[in-house]
CHARMM internal coordinates of N, CA and C (Angstrom, degrees):
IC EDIT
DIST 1 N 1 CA 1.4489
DIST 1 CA 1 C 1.5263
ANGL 1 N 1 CA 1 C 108.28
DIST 1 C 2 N 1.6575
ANGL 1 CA 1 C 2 N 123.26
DIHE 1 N 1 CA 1 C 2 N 132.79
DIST 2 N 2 CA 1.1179
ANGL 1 C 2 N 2 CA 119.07
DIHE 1 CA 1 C 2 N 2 CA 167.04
DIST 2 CA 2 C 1.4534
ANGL 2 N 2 CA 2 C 117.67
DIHE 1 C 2 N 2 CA 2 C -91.65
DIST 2 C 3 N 1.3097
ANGL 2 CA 2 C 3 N 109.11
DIHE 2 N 2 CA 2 C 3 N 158.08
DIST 3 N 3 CA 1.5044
ANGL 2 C 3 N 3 CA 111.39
DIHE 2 CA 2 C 3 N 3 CA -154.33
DIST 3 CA 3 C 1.6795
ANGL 3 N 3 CA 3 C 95.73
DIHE 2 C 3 N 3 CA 3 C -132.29
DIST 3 C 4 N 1.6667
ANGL 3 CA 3 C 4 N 125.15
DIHE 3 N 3 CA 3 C 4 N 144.97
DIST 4 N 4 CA 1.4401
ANGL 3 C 4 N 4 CA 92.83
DIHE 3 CA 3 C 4 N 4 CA -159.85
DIST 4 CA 4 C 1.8899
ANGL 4 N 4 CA 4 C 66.17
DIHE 3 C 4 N 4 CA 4 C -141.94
DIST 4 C 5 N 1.2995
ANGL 4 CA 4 C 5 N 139.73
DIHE 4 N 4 CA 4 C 5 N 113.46
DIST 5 N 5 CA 1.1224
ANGL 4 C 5 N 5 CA 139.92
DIHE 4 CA 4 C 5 N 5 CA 153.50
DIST 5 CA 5 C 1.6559
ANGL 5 N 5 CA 5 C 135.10
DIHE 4 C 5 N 5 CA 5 C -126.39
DIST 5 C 6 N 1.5373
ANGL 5 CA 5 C 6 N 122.86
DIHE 5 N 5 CA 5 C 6 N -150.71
DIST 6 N 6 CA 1.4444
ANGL 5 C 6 N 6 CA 111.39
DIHE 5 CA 5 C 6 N 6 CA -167.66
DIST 6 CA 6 C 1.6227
ANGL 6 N 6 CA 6 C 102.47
DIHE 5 C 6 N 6 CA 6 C -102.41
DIST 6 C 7 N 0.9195
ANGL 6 CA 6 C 7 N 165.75
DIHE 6 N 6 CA 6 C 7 N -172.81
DIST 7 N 7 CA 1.1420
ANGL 6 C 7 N 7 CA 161.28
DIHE 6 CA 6 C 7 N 7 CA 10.67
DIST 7 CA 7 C 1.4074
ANGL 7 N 7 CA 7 C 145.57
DIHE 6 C 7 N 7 CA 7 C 39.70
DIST 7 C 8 N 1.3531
ANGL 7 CA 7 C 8 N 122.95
DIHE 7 N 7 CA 7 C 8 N 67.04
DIST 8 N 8 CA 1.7019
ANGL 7 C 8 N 8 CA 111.41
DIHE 7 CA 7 C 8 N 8 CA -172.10
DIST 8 CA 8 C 1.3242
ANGL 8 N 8 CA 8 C 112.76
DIHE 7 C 8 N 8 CA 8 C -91.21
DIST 8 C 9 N 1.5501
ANGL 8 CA 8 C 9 N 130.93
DIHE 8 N 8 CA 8 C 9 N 134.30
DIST 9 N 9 CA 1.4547
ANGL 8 C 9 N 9 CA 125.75
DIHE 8 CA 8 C 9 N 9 CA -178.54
DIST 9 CA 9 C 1.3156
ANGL 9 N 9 CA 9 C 101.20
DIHE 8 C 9 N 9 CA 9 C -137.61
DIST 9 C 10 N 1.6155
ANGL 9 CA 9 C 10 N 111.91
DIHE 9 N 9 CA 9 C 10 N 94.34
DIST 10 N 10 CA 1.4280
ANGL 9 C 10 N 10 CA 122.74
DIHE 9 CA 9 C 10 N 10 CA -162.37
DIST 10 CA 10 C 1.6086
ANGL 10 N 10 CA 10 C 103.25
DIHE 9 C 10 N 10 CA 10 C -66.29
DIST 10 C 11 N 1.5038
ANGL 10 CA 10 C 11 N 117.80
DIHE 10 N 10 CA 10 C 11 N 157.96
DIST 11 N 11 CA 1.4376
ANGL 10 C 11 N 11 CA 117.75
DIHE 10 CA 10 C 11 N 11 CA -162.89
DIST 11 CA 11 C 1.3370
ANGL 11 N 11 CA 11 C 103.98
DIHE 10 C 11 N 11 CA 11 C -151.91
DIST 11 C 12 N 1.6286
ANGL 11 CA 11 C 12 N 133.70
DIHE 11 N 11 CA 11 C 12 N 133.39
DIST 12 N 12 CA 1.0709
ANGL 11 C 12 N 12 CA 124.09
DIHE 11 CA 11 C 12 N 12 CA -177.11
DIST 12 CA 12 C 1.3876
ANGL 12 N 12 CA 12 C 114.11
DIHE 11 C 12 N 12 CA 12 C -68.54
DIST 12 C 13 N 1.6271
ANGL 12 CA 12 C 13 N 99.53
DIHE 12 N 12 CA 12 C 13 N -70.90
DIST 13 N 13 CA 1.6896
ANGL 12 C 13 N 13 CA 129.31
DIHE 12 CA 12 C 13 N 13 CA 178.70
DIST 13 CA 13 C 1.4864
ANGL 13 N 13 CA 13 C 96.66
DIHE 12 C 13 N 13 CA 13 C -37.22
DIST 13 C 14 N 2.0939
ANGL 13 CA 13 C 14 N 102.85
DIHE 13 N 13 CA 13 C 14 N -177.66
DIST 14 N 14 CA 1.5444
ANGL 13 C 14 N 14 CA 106.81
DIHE 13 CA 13 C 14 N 14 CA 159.45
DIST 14 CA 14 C 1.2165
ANGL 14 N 14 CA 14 C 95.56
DIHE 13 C 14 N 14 CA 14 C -134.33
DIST 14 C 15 N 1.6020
ANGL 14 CA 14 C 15 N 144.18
DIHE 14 N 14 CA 14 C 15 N 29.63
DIST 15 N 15 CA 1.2530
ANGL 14 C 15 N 15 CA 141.08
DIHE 14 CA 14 C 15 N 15 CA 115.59
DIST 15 CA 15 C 1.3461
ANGL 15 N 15 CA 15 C 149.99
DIHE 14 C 15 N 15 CA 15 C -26.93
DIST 15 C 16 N 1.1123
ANGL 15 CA 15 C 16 N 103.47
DIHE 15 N 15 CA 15 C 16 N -27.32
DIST 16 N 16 CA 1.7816
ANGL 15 C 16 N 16 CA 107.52
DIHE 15 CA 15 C 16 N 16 CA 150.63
DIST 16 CA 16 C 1.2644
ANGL 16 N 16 CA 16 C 139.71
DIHE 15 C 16 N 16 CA 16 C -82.38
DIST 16 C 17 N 1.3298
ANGL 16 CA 16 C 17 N 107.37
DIHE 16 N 16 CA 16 C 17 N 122.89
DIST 17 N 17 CA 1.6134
ANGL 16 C 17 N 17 CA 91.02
DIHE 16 CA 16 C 17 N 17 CA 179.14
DIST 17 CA 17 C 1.2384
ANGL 17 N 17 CA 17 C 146.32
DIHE 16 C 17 N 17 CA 17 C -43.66
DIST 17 C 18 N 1.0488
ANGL 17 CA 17 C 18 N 112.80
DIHE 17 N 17 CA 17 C 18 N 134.17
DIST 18 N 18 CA 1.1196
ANGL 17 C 18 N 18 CA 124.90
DIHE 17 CA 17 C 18 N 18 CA -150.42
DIST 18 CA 18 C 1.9258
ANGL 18 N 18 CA 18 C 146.38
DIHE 17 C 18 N 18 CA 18 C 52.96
DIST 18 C 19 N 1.2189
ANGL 18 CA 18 C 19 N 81.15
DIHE 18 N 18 CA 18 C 19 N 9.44
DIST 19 N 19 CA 1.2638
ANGL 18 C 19 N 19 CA 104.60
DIHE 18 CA 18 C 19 N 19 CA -172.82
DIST 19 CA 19 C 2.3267
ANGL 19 N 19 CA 19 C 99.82
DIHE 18 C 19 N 19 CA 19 C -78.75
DIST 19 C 20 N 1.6548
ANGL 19 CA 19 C 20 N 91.65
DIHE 19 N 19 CA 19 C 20 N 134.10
DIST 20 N 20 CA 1.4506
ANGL 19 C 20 N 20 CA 102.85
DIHE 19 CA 19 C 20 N 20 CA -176.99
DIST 20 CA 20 C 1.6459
ANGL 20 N 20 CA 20 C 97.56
DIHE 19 C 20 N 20 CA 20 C -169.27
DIST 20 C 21 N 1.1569
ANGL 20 CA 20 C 21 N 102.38
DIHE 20 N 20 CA 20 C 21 N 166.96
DIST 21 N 21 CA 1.3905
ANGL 20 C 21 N 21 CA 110.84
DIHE 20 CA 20 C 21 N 21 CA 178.71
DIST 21 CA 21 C 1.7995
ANGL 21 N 21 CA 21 C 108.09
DIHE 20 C 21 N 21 CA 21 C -84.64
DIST 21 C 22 N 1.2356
ANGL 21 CA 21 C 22 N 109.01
DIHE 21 N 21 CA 21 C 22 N 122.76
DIST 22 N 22 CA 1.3160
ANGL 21 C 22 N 22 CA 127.52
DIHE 21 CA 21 C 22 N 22 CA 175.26
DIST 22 CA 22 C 1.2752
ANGL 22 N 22 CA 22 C 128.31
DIHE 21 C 22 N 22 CA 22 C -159.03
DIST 22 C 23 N 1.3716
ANGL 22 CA 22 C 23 N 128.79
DIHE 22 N 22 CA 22 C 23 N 176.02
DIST 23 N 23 CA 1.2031
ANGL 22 C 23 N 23 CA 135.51
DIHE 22 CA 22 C 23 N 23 CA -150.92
DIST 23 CA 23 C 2.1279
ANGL 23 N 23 CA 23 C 95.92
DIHE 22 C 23 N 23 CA 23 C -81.57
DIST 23 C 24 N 1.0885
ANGL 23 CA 23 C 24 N 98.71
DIHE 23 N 23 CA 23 C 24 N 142.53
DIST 24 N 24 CA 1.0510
ANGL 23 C 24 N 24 CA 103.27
DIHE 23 CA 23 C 24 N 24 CA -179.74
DIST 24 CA 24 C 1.6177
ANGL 24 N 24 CA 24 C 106.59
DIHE 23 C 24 N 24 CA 24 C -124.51
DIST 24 C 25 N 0.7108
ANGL 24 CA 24 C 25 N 135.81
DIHE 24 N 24 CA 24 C 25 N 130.61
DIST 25 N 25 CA 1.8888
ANGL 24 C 25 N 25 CA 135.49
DIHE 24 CA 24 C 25 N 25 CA -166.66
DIST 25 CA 25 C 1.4099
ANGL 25 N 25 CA 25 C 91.65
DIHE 24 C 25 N 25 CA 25 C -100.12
DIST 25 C 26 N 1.0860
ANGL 25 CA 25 C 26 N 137.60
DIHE 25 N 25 CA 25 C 26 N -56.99
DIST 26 N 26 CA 1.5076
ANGL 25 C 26 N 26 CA 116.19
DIHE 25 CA 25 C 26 N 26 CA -172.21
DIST 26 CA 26 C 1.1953
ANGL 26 N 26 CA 26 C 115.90
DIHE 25 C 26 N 26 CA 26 C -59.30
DIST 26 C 27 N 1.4238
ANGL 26 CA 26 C 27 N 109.16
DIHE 26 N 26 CA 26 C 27 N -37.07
DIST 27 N 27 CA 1.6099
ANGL 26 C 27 N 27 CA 108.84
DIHE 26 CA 26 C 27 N 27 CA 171.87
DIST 27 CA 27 C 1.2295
ANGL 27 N 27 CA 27 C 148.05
DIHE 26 C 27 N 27 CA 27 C -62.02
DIST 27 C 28 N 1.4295
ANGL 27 CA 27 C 28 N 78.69
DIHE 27 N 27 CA 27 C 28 N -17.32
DIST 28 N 28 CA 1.8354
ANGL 27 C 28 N 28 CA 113.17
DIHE 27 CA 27 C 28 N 28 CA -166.92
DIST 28 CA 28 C 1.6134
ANGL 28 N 28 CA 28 C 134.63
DIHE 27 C 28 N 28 CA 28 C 44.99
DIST 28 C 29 N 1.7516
ANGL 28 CA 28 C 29 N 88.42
DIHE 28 N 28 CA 28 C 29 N 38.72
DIST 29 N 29 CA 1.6570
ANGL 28 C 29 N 29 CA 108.41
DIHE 28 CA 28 C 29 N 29 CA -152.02
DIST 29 CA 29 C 1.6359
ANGL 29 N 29 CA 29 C 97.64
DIHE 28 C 29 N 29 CA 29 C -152.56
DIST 29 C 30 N 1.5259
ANGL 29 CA 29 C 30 N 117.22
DIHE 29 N 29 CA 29 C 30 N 139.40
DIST 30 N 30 CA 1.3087
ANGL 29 C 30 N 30 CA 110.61
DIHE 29 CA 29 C 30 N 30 CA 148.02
DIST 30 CA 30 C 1.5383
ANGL 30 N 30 CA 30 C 139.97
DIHE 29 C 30 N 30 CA 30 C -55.58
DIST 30 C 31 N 1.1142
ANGL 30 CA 30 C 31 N 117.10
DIHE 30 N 30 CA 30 C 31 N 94.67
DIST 31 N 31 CA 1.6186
ANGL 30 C 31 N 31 CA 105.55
DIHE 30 CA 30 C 31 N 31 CA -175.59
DIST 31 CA 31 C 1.5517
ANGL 31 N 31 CA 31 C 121.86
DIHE 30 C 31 N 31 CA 31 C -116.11
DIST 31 C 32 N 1.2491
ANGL 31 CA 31 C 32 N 117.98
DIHE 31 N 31 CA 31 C 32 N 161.02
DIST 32 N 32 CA 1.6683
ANGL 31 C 32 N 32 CA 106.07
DIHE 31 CA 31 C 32 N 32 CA 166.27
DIST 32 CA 32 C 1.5745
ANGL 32 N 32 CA 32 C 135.02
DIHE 31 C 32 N 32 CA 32 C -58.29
DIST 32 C 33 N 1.2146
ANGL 32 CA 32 C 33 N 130.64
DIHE 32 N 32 CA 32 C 33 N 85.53
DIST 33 N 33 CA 1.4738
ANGL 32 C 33 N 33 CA 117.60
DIHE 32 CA 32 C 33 N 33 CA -170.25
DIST 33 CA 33 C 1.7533
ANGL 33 N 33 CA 33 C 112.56
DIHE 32 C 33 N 33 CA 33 C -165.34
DIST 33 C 34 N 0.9625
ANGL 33 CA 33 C 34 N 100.70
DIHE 33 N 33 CA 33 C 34 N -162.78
DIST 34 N 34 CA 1.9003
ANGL 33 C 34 N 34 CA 119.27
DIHE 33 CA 33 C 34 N 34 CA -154.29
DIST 34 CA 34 C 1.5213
ANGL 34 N 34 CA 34 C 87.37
DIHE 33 C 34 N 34 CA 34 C -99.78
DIST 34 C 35 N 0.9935
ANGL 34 CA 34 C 35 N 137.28
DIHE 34 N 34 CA 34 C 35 N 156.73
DIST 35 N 35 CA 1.5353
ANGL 34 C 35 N 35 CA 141.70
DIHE 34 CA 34 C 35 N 35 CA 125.78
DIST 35 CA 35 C 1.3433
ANGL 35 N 35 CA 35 C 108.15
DIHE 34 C 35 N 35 CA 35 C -93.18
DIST 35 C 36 N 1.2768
ANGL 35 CA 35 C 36 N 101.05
DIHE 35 N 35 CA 35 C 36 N 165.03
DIST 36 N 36 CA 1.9341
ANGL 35 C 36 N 36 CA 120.74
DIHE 35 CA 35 C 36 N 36 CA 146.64
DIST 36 CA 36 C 1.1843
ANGL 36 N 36 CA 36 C 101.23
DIHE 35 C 36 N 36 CA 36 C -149.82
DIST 36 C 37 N 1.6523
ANGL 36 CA 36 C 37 N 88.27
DIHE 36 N 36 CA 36 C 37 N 171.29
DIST 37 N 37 CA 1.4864
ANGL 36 C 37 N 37 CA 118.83
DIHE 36 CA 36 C 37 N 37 CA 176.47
DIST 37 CA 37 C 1.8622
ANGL 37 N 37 CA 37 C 93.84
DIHE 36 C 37 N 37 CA 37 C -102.50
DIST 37 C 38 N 1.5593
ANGL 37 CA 37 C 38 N 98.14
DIHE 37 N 37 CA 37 C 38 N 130.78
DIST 38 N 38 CA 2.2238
ANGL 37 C 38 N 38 CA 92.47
DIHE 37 CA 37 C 38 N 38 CA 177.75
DIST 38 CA 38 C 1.5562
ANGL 38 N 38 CA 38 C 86.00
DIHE 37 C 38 N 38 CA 38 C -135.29
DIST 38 C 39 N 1.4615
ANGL 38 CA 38 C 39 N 71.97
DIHE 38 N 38 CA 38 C 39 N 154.92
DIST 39 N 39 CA 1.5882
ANGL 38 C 39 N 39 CA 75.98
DIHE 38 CA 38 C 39 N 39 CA 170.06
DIST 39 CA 39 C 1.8237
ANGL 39 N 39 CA 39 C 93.33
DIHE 38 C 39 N 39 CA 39 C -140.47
DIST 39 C 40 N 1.4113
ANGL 39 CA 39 C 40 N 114.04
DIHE 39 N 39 CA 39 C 40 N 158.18
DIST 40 N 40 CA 1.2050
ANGL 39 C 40 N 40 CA 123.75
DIHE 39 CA 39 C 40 N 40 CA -133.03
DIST 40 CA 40 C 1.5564
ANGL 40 N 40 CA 40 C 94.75
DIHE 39 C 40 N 40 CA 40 C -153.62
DIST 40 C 41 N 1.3444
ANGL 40 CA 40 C 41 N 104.05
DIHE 40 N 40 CA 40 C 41 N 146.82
DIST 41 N 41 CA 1.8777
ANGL 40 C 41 N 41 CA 127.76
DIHE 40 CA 40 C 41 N 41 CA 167.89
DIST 41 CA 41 C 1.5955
ANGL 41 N 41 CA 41 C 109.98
DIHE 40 C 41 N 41 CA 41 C -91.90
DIST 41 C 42 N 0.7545
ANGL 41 CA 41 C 42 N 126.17
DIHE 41 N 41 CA 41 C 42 N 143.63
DIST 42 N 42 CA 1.5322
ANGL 41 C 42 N 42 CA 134.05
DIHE 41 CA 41 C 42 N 42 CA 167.38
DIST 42 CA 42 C 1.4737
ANGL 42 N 42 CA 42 C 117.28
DIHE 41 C 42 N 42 CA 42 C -132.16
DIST 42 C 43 N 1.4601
ANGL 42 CA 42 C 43 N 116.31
DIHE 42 N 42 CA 42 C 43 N 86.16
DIST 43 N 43 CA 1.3197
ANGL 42 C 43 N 43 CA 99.86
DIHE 42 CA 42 C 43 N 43 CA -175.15
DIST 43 CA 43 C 2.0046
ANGL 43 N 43 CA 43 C 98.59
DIHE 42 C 43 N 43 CA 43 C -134.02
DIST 43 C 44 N 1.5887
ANGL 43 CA 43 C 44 N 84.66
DIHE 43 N 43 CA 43 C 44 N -162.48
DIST 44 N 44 CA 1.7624
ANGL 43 C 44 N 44 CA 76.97
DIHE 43 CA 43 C 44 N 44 CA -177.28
DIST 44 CA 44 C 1.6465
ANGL 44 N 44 CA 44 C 127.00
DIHE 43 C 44 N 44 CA 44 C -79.73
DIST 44 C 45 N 1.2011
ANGL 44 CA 44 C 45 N 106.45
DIHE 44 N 44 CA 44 C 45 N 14.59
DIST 45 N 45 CA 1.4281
ANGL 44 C 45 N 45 CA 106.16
DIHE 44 CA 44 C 45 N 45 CA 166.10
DIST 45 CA 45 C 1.9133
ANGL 45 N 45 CA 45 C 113.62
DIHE 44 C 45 N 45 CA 45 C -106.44
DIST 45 C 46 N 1.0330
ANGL 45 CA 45 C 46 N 101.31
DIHE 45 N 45 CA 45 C 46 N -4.41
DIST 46 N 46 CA 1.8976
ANGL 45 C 46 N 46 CA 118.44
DIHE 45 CA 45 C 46 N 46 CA 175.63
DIST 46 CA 46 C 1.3113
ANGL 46 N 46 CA 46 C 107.69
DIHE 45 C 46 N 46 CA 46 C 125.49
DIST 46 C 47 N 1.2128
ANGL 46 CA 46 C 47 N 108.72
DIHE 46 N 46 CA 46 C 47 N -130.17
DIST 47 N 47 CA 1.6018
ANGL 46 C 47 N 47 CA 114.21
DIHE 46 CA 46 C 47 N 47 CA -148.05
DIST 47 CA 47 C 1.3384
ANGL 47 N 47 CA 47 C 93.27
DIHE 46 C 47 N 47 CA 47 C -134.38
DIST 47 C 48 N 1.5893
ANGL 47 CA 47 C 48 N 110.12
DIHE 47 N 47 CA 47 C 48 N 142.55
DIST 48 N 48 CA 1.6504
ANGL 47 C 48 N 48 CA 111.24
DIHE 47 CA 47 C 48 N 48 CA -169.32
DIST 48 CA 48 C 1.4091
ANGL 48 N 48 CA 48 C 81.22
DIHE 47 C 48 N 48 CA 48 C -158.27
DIST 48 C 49 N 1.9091
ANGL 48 CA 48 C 49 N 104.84
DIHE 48 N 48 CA 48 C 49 N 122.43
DIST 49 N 49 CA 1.4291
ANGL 48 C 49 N 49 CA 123.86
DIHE 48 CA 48 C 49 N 49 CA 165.27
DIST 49 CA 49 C 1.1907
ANGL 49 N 49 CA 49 C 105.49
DIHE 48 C 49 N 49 CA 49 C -88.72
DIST 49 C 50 N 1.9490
ANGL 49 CA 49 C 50 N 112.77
DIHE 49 N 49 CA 49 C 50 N 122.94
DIST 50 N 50 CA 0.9718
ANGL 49 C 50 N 50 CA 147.56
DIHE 49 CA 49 C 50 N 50 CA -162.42
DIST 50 CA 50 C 1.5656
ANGL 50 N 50 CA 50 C 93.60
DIHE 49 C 50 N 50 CA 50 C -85.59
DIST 50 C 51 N 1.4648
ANGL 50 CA 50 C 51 N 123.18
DIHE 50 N 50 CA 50 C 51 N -71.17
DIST 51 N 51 CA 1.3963
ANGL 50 C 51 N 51 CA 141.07
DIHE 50 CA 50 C 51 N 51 CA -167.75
DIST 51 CA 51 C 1.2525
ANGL 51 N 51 CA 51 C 130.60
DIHE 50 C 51 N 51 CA 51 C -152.40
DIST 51 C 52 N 1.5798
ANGL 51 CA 51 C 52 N 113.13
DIHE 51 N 51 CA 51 C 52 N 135.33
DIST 52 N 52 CA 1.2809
ANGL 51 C 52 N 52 CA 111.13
DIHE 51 CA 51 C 52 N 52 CA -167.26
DIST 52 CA 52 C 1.7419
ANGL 52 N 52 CA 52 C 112.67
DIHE 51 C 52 N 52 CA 52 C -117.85
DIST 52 C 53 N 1.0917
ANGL 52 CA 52 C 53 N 142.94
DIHE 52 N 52 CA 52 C 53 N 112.36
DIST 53 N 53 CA 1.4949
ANGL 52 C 53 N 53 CA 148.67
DIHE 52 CA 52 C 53 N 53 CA 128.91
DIST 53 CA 53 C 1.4378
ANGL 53 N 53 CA 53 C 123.91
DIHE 52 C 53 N 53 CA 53 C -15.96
DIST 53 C 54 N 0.9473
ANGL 53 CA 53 C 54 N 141.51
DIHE 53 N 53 CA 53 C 54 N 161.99
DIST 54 N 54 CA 1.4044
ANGL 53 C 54 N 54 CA 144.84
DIHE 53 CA 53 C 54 N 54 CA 153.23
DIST 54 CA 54 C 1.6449
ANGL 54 N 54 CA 54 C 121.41
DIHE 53 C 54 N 54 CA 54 C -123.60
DIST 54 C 55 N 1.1140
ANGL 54 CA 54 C 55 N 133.54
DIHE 54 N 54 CA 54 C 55 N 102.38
DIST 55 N 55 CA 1.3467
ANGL 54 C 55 N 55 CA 146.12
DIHE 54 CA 54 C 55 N 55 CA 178.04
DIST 55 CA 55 C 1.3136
ANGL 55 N 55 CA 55 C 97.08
DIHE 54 C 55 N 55 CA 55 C -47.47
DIST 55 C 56 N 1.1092
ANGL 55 CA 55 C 56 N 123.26
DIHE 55 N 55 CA 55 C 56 N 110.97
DIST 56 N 56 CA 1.9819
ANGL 55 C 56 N 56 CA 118.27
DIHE 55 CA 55 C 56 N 56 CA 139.04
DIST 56 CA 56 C 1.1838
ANGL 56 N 56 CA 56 C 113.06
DIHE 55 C 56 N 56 CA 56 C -122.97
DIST 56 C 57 N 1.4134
ANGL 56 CA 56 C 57 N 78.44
DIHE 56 N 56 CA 56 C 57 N 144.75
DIST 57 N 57 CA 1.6863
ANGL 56 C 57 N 57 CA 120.17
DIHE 56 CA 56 C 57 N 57 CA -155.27
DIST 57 CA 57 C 1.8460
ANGL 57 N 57 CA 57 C 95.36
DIHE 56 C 57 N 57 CA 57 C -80.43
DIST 57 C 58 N 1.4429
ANGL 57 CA 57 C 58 N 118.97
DIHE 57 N 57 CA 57 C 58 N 152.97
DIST 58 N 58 CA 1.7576
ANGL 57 C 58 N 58 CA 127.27
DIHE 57 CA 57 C 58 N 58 CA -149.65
DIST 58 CA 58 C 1.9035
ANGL 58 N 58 CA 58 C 79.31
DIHE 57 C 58 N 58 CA 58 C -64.53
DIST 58 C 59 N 1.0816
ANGL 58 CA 58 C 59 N 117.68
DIHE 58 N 58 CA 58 C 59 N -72.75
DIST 59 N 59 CA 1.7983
ANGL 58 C 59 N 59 CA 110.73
DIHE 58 CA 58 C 59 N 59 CA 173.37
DIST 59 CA 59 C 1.3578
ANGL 59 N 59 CA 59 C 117.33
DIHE 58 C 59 N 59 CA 59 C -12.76
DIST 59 C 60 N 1.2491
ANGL 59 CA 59 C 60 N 131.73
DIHE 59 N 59 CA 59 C 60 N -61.69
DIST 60 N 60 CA 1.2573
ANGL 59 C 60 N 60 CA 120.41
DIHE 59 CA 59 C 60 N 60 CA 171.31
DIST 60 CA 60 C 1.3945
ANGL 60 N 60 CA 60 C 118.32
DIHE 59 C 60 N 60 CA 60 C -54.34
DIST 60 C 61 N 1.1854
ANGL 60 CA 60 C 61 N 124.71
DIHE 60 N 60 CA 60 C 61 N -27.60
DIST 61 N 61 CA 1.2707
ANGL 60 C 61 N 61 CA 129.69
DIHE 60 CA 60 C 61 N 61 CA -161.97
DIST 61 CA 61 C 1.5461
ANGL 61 N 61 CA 61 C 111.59
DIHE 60 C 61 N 61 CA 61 C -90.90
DIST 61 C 62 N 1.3441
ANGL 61 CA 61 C 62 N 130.42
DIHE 61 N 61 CA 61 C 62 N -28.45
DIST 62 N 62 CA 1.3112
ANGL 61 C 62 N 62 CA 136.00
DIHE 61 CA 61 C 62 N 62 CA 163.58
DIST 62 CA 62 C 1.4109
ANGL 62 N 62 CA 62 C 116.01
DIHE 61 C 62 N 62 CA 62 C -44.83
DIST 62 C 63 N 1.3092
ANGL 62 CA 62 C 63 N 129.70
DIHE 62 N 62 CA 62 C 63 N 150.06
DIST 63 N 63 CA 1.4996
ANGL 62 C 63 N 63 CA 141.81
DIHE 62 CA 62 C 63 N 63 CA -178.57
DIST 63 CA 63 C 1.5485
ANGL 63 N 63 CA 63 C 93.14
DIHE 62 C 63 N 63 CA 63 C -116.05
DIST 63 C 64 N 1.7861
ANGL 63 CA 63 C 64 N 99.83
DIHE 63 N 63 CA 63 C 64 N 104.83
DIST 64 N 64 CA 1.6916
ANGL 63 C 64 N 64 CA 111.75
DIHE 63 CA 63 C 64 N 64 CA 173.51
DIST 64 CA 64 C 0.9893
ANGL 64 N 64 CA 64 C 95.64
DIHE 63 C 64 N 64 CA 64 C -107.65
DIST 64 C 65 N 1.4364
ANGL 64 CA 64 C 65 N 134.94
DIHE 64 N 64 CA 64 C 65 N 24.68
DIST 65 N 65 CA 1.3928
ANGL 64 C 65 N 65 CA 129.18
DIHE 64 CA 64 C 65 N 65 CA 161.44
DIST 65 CA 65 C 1.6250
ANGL 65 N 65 CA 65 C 122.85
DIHE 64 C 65 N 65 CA 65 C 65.98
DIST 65 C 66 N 1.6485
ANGL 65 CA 65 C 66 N 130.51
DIHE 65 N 65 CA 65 C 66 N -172.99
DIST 66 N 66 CA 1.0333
ANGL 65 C 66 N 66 CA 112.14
DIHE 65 CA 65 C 66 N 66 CA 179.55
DIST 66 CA 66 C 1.7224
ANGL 66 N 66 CA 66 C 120.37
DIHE 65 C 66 N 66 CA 66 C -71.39
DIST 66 C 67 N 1.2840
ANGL 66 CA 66 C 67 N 96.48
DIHE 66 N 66 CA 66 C 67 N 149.94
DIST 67 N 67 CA 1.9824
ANGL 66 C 67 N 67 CA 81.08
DIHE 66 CA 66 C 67 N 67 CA -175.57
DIST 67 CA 67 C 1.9251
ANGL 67 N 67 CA 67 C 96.54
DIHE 66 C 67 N 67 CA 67 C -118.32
DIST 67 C 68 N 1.1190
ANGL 67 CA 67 C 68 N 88.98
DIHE 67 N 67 CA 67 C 68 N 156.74
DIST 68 N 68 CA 1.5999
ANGL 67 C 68 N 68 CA 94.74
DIHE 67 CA 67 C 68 N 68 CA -169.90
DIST 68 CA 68 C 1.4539
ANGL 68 N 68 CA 68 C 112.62
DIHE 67 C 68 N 68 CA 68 C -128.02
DIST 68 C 69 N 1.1986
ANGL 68 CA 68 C 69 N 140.46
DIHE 68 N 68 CA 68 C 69 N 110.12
DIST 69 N 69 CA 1.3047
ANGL 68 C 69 N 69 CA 159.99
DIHE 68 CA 68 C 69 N 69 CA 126.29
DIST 69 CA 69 C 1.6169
ANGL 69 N 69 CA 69 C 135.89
DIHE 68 C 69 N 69 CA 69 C 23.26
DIST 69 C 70 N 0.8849
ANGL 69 CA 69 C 70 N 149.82
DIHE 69 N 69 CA 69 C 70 N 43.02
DIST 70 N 70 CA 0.8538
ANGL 69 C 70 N 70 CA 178.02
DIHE 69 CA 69 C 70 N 70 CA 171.23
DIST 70 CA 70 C 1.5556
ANGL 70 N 70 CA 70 C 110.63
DIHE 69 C 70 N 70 CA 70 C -19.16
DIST 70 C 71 N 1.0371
ANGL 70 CA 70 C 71 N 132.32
DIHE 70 N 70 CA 70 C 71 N 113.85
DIST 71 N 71 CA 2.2137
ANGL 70 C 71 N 71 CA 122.71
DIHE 70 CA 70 C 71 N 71 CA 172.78
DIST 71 CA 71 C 1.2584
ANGL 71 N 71 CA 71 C 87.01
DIHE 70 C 71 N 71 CA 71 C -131.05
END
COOR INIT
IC SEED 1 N 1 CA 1 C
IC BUILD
């Protein structure tokens, strides 16, 4: 059976892509972290992730252009 669900990969920093504070459903809590989209095997030896996606969130997706540095 293929299995097509979310992914939470909790994250301290906000250096990773895509990484932001959002709703996490397994958690049942806002937390800092990554989603994906996986999709997954289900058979009689367990569960084997086939493939993973990465969710970014509309923030990642904006063009803030070059950013410049400041000392």
């Amino acid at each position: 059976v293929l299995v097509v669900h979310d992914g939470v990969i909790p994250k301290k920093g906000r250096h990773s892509v895509g990484a932001q504070r959002q709703f996490a459903r397994d958690l049942g809590r806002k937390v800092n972290c990554q989603v994906a989209v996986v999709v997954g095997h289900v058979g009689p030896a367990g569960y084997l992730p086939l493939a993973l996606r990465l969710y970014l969130p509309g923030q990642w997706l904006r063009d803030r252009g070059p950013t410049v540095e400041r000392t």
